[in-house]
C-alpha positions in Angstrom: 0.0 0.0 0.0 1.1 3.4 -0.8 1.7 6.0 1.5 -1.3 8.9 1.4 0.1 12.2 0.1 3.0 10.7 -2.5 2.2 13.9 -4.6 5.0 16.8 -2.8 7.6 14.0 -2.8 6.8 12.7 -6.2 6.9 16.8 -7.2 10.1 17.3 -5.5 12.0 13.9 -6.8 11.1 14.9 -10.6 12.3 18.4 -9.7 15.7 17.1 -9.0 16.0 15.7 -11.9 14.9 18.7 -14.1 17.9 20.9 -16.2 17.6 24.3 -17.7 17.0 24.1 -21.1 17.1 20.3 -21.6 15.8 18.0 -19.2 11.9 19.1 -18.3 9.7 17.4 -15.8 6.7 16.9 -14.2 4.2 15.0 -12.1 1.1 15.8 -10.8 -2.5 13.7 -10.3 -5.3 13.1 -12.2 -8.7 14.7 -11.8 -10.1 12.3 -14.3 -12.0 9.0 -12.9 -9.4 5.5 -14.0 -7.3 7.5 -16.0 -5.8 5.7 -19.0 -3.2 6.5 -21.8 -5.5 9.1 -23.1 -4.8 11.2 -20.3 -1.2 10.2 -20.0 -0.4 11.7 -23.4 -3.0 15.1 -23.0 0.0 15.6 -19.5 2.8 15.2 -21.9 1.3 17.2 -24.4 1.1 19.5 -22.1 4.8 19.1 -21.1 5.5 19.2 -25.2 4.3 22.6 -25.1 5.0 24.3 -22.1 9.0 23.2 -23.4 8.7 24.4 -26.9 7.3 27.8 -25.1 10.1 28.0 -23.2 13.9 27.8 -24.0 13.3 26.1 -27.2 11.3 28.6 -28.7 14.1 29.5 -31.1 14.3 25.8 -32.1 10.4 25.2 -32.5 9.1 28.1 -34.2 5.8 27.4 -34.7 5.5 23.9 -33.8 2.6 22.3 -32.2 2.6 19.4 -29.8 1.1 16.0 -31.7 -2.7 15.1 -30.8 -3.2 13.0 -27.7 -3.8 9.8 -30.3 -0.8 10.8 -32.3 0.9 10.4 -29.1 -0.6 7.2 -27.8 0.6 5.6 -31.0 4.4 7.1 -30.5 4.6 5.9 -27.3 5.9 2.4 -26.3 5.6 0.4 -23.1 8.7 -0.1 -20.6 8.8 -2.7 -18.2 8.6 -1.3 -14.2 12.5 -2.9 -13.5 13.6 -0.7 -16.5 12.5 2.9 -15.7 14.9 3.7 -13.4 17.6 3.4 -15.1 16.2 4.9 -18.3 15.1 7.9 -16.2 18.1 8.3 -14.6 20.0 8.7 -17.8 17.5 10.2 -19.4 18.3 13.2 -16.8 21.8 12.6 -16.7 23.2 12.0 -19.8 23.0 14.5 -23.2 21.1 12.6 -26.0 23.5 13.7 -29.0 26.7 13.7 -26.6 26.5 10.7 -23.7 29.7 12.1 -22.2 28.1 15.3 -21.2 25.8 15.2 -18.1 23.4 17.4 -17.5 23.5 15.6 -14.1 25.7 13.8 -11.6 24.9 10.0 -12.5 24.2 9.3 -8.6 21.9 12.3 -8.5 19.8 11.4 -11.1 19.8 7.5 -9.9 19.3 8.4 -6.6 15.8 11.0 -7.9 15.2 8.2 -10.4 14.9 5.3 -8.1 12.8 7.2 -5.5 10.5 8.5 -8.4 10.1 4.9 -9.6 9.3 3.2 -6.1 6.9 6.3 -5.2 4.2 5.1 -8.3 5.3 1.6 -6.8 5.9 -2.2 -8.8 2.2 -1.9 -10.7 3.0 1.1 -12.0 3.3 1.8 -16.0 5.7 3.2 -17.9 5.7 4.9 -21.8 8.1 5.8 -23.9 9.0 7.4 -27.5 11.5 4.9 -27.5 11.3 1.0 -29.9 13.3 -1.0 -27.8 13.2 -3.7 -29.9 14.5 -1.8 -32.7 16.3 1.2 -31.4 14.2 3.6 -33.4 12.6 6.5 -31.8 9.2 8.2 -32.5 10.2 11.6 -32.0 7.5 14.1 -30.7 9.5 17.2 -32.0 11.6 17.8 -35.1 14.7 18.2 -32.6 16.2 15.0 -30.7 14.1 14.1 -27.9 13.3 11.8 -25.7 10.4 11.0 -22.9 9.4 8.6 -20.2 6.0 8.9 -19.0 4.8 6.6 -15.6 1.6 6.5 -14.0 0.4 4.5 -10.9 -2.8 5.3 -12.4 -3.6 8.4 -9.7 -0.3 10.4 -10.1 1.8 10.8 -13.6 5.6 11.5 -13.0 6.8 12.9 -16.8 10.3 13.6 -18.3 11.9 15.3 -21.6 15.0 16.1 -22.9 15.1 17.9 -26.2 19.0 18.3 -27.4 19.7 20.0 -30.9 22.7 19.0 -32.6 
């Protein structure tokens, strides 16, 4: 059983693991009744857009974040033992360039880990990422890359967007 109130801790562990102009986060709860993927991918469009407002304006001149079924069919599922990791280096490590962090590796893991034990073992994870074939659906014509989790009442998002 979860512990009542996860939402401040879940907001301050996705915090940590946000960096200026690259890494953007966020995690909040549904008001909707048994959310679903639908309302997964309306939070990361949201997320899509608030980045592309910010910092990235320059690079996203007019863009648009995709509609919320244009983003259910980019995303992918992740098993719960691998979002973790992914999140961590998601945070950490520079899309285009590996060996720059945007992040101490042990900062990120520690944020990561917590994030990923706060929406607990049944939790579901999403990404724009094809394991199976390495290919990523990209939600923005620059480099990007997301991980979405839900326990089904809270959402705990992440995106980097790196340029070349």
């Amino acid at each position: 059983m979860k512990p009542a109130g996860i939402l401040p801790e879940l907001e301050a562990r996705m915090a940590e693991l946000r960096t200026p102009g690259r890494v953007y986060a966020a995690a909040g709860r549904f008001t909707e009744p048994e959310p679903d993927l639908p309302e997964l991918a309306d939070r990361i469009r949201a997320l899509l857009a608030a980045a592309a407002d910010g910092a990235w304006r320059r690079h996203l001149p007019g863009y648009v974040p995709p509609s919320v079924p244009r983003l259910c069919a980019a995303l992918e599922p992740l098993e719960p033992h691998e979002a973790a990791g992914f999140l961590a280096r998601l945070a950490a490590e520079d899309l285009v360039w590996p060996s720059h962090r945007h992040l101490p590796a042990d900062t990120a893991g520690r944020a990561a880990d917590r994030v990923v034990s706060l929406l607990g073992a049944e939790g579901s994870w999403w990404t724009n990422h094809d394991a199976a074939c390495g290919a990523v659906n990209g939600l923005t014509p620059v480099f990007d890359s997301l991980l979405a989790g839900t326990d089904g009442e809270h959402y705990a998002l992440a995106l980097q967007l790196a340029d070349d």
